[in-house]
C-alpha positions in Angstrom: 0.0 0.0 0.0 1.6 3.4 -0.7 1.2 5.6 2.2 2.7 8.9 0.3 0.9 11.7 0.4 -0.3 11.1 -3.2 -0.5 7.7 -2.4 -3.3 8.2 0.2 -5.0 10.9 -1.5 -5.8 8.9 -4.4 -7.1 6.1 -1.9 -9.2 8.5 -0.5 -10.5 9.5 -4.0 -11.2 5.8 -5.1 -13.1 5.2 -1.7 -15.0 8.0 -2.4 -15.9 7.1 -6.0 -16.8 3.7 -4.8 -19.2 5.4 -2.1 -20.6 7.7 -4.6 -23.7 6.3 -5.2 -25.7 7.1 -8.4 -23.5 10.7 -8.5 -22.3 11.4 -12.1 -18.7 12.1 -13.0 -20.0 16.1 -12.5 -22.0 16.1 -9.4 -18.5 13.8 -7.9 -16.4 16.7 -9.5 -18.9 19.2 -8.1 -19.4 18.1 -4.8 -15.6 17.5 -4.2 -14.6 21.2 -4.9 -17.5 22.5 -3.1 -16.4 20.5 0.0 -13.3 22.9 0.1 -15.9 25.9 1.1 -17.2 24.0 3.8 -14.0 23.1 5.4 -12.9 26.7 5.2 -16.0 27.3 7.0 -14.7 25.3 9.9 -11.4 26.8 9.7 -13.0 30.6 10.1 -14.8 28.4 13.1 -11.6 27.3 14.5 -9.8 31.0 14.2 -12.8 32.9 15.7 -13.0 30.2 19.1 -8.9 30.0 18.8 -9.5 33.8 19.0 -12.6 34.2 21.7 -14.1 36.5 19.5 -17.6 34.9 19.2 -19.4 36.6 22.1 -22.0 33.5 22.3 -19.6 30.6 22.4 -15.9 32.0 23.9 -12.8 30.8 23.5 -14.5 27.2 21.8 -10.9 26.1 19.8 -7.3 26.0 20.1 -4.5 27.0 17.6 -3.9 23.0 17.3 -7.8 22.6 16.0 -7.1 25.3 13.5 -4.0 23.6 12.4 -5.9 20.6 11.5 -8.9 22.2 10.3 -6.3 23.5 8.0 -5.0 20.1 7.1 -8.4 19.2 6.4 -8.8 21.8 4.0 -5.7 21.2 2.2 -6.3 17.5 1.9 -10.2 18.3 0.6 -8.5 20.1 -2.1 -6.1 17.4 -3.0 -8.9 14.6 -3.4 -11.0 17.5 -5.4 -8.0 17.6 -7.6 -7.3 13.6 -8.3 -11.2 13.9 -8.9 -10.3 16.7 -11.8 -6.9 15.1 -13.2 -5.7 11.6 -13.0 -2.4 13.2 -13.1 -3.1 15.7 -10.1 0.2 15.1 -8.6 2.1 16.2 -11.6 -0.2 19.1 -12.4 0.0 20.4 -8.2 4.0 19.8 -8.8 4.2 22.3 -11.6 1.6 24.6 -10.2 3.6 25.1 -7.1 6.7 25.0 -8.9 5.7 27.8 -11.0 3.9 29.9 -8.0 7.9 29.4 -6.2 9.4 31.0 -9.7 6.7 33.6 -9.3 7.5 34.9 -5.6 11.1 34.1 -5.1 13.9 35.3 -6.2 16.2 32.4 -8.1 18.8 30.8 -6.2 22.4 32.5 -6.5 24.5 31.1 -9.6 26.8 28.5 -7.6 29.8 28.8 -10.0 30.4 32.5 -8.7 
């Protein structure tokens, strides 16, 4: 079994296409990417009881539940992406690739 992070992403995925039901290929694709918003949704829930700043619940989270609220979110967008691309991992590898080029500076020339 390959326990890489792609690995278990694209376990995920298949378990989820095998639980789908009578979903077509769209509402999948649909439902996946939508399931991004609602784990941002318990992220904003995590910051605001991290934070205190709901006067009705308190303090209600810690910075560690926002972490993984975060983690959720990030692995909710991986699936959603193996649901878009069979070749997600290559596509997310030149996506962040190019998004590094963007922001940084390139490295110093070593033969200086």
């Amino acid at each position: 079994m390959d326990k890489s992070t792609w690995g278990s992403v694209n376990r995920l995925r298949a378990w989820l296409d095998e639980n789908a039901g009578e979903q077509s290929e769209r509402e999948r694709r649909l439902l996946r990417v939508l399931k991004i918003g609602e784990e941002y949704g318990e992220v904003a829930e995590a910051v605001h009881g991290a934070l205190g700043t709901n006067p009705r619940k308190g303090p209600s989270h810690s910075w560690d539940d926002v972490r993984n609220e975060l983690i959720d979110v990030a692995v909710t967008a991986l699936v959603a992406l193996a649901t878009l691309d069979a070749d997600g991992e290559a596509e997310f590898d030149a996506r962040l690739q190019y998004l590094v080029d963007r922001a940084l500076p390139p490295p110093p020339d070593d033969r200086a």
